[in-house]
C-alpha positions in Angstrom: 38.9 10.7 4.8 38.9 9.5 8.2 35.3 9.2 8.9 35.2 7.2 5.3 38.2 4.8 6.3 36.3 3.9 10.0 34.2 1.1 9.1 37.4 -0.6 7.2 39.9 0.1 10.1 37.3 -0.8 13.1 37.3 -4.4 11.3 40.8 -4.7 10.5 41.3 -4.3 13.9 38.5 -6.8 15.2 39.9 -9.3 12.6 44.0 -9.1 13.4 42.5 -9.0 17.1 40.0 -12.4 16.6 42.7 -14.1 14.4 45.6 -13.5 17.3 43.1 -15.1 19.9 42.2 -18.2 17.5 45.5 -18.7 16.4 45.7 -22.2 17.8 42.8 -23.2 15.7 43.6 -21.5 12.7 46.4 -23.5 9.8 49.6 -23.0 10.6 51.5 -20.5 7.8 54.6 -22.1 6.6 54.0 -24.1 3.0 53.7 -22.7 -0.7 49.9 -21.8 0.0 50.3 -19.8 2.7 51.3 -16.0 1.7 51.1 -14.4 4.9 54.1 -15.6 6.1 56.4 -12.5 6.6 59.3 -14.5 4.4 57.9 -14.6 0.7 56.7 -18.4 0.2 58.9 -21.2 -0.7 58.5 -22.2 -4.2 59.9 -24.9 -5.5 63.0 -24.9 -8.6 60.6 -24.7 -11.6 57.1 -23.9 -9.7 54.5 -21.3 -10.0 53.0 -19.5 -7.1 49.7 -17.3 -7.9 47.3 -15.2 -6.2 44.1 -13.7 -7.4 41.7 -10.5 -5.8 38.8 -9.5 -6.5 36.5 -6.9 -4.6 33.1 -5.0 -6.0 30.7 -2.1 -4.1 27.4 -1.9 -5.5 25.3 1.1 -3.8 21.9 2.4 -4.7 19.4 5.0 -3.7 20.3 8.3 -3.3 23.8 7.4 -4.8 23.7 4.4 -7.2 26.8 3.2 -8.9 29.2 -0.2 -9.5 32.8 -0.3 -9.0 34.9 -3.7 -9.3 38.5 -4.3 -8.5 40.7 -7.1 -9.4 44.5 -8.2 -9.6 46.2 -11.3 -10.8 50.1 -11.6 -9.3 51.9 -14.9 -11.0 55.7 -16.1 -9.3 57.8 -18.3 -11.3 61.3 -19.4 -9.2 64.2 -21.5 -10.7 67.7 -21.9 -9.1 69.2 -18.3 -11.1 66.1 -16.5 -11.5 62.9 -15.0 -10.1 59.9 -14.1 -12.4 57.0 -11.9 -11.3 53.8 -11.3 -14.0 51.5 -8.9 -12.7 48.1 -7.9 -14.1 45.3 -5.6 -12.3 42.3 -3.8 -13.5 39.9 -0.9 -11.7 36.8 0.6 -13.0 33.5 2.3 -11.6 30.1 3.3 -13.4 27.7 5.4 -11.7 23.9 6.0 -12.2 22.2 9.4 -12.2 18.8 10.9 -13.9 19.1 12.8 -16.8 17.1 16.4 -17.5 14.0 14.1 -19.2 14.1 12.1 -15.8 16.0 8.8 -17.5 17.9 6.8 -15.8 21.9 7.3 -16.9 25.4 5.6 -16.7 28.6 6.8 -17.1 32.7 5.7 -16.3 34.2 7.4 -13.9 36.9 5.3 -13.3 38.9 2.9 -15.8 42.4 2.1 -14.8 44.3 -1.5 -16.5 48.2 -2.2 -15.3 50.4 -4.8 -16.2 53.8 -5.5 -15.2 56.8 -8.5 -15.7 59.5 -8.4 -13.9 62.7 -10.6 -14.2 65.1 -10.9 -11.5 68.8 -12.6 -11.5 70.2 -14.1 -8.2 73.1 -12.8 -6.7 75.3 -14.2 -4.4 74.1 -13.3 -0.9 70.9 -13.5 1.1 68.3 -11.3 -0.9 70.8 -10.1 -3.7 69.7 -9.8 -7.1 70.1 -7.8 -10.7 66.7 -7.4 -12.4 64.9 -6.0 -15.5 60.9 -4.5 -14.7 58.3 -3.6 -17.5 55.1 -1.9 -16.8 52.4 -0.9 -19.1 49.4 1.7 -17.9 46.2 2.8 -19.2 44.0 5.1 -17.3 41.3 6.9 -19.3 41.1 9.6 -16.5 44.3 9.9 -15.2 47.1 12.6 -15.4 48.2 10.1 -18.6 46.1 8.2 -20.2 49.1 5.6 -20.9 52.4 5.4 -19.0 55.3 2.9 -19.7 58.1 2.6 -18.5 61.4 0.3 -18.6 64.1 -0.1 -15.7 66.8 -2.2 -14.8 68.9 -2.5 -11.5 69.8 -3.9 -8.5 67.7 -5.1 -5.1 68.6 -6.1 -1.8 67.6 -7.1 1.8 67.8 -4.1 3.6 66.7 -5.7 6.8 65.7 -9.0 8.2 64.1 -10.0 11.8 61.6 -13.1 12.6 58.3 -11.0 11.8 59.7 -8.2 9.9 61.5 -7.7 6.2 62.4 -4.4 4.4 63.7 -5.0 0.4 65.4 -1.9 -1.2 65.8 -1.4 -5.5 67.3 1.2 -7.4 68.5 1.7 -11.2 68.2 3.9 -14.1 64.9 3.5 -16.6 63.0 5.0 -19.5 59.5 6.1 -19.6 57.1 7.1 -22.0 53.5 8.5 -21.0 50.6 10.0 -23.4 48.3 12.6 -22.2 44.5 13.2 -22.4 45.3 15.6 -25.5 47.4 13.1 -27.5 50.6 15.0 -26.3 53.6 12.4 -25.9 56.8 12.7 -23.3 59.1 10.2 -22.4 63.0 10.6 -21.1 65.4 8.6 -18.9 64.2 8.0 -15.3 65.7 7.1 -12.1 63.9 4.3 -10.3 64.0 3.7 -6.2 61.9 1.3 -4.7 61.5 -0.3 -1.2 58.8 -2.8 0.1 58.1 -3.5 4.0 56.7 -6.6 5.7 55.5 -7.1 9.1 53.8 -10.2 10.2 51.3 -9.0 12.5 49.9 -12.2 14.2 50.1 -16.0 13.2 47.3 -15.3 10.6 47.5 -12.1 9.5 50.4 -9.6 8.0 50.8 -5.7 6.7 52.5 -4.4 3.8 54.0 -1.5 2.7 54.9 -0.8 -0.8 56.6 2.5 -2.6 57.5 3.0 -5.9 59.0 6.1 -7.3 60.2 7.4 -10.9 62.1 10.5 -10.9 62.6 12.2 -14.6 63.2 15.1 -16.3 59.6 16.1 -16.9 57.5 14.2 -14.0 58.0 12.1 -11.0 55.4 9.4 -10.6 55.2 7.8 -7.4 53.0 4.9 -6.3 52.5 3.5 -2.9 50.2 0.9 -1.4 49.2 -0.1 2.0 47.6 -3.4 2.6 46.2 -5.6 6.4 45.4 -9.2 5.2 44.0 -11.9 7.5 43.6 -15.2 6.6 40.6 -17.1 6.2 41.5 -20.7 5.4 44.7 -22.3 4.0 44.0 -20.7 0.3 41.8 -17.4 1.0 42.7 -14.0 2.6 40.6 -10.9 2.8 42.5 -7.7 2.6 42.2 -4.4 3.0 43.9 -1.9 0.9 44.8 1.8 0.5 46.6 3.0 -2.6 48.3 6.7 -3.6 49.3 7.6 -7.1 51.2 10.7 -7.9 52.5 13.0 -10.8 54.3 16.1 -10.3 53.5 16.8 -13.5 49.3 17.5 -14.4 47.2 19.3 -17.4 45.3 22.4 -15.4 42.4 20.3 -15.3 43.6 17.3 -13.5 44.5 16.5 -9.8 48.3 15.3 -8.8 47.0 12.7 -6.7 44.8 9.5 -7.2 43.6 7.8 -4.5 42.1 4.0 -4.0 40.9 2.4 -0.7 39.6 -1.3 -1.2 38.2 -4.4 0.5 39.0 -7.5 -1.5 38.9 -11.4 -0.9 42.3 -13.5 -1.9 42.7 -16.8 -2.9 45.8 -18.5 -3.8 47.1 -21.5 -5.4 
């Protein structure tokens, strides 16, 4: 794994390290189009904030294949509420000879998400009540389709100049499908936390876990993410993501993985 994630880690570090010495010449990050800024951007009563990735590996040779990863993430603020539409999508083909010497391809990967998520403003600095939605399908995952449905209450754990740590918790529902048609679902218990940390003037990590504890499975997702900015509008990131289930057919593995170099623009 290590020897895999060298090439991405010896340029995150030559990028935070090149954006920290150009600073001065780089935009400043402070207005609605500027996502790296540790504080999540200042939207305007009524506006929209979005923010679109995409990233694709092509290889050939000895290994050919495609893979191509995308996500769309939507923020709508007014003076009571927050709204947050998420949409991502993952899939990979690869190439191989068959036994008459023709060339073959077949999915390996196929994994579509979408999420909504509505939250209510409390009184106090970070405060809210909120109702999240998410909708899976992944043809070669422990389940093929997972939904689930929470509702709860988040806060501001912690708050410095270049640092921020948000907490959630509440009670939900899920209800997944497997590979052989079999159907659970049950009540859930939902924690969640995310973690900041502005790393230079132009560049900022992320830390992101998710976790759903029911009576048949806990499913647990968390991502890591180093962005650097480019210009006022684009960012390329680099990503690492984990997906767990306690709960796997014989024939599957507990744990997804997903590491990815992708290019951001916003507007």
């Amino acid at each position: 794994m290590l020897m895999k994630l060298s090439p991405i880690l010896a340029l995150l570090v030559v990028s935070v390290h090149g954006a920290a010495n150009a600073a001065p010449d780089l935009p400043q990050v402070g207005d609605v189009h500027a996502p790296l800024k540790v504080m999540m951007p200042t939207i305007p009563d009524g506006g929209w904030f979005t923010s679109a990735e995409l990233g694709a590996i092509n290889t050939s040779g000895n290994t050919s294949g495609t893979s191509v990863t995308g996500k769309i993430d939507a923020r709508h603020e007014t003076s009571d509420w927050s709204h947050e539409f998420i949409a991502s999508g993952y899939f990979k083909e690869d190439e191989y000879e068959n036994e008459e010497g023709e060339l073959q391809r077949t999915r390996s990967a196929e994994r579509w998400a979408t999420s909504a998520k509505a939250s209510f403003k409390l009184l106090g600095d970070g405060r809210r009540a909120f109702i999240l939605g998410s909708h899976v399908n992944d043809k070669f995952g422990a389940y093929v389709r997972y939904s689930s449905l929470s509702v709860g209450y988040g806060s501001r754990w912690y708050t410095a100049p270049d640092k921020t740590l948000d907490v959630e918790i509440g009670p939900g529902y899920f209800n997944g499908k497997r590979e052989t048609d079999e159907e659970e679902d049950g009540l859930t218990v939902r924690g969640a936390a995310q973690f900041r940390w502005q790393v230079s003037p132009s560049a900022y990590f992320s830390q992101t876990l998710a976790v759903e504890k029911g009576t048949s499975n806990t499913h647990s997702v968390a991502e890591t993410s180093l962005s650097t900015k480019i210009n006022g509008s684009m960012q390329m990131k680099a990503g690492f993501s984990v997906r767990n289930d306690s709960s796997v057919p014989e024939d599957k593995k507990n744990t997804d993985t997903q590491t990815s170099l992708t290019m951001v623009y916003s507007f």
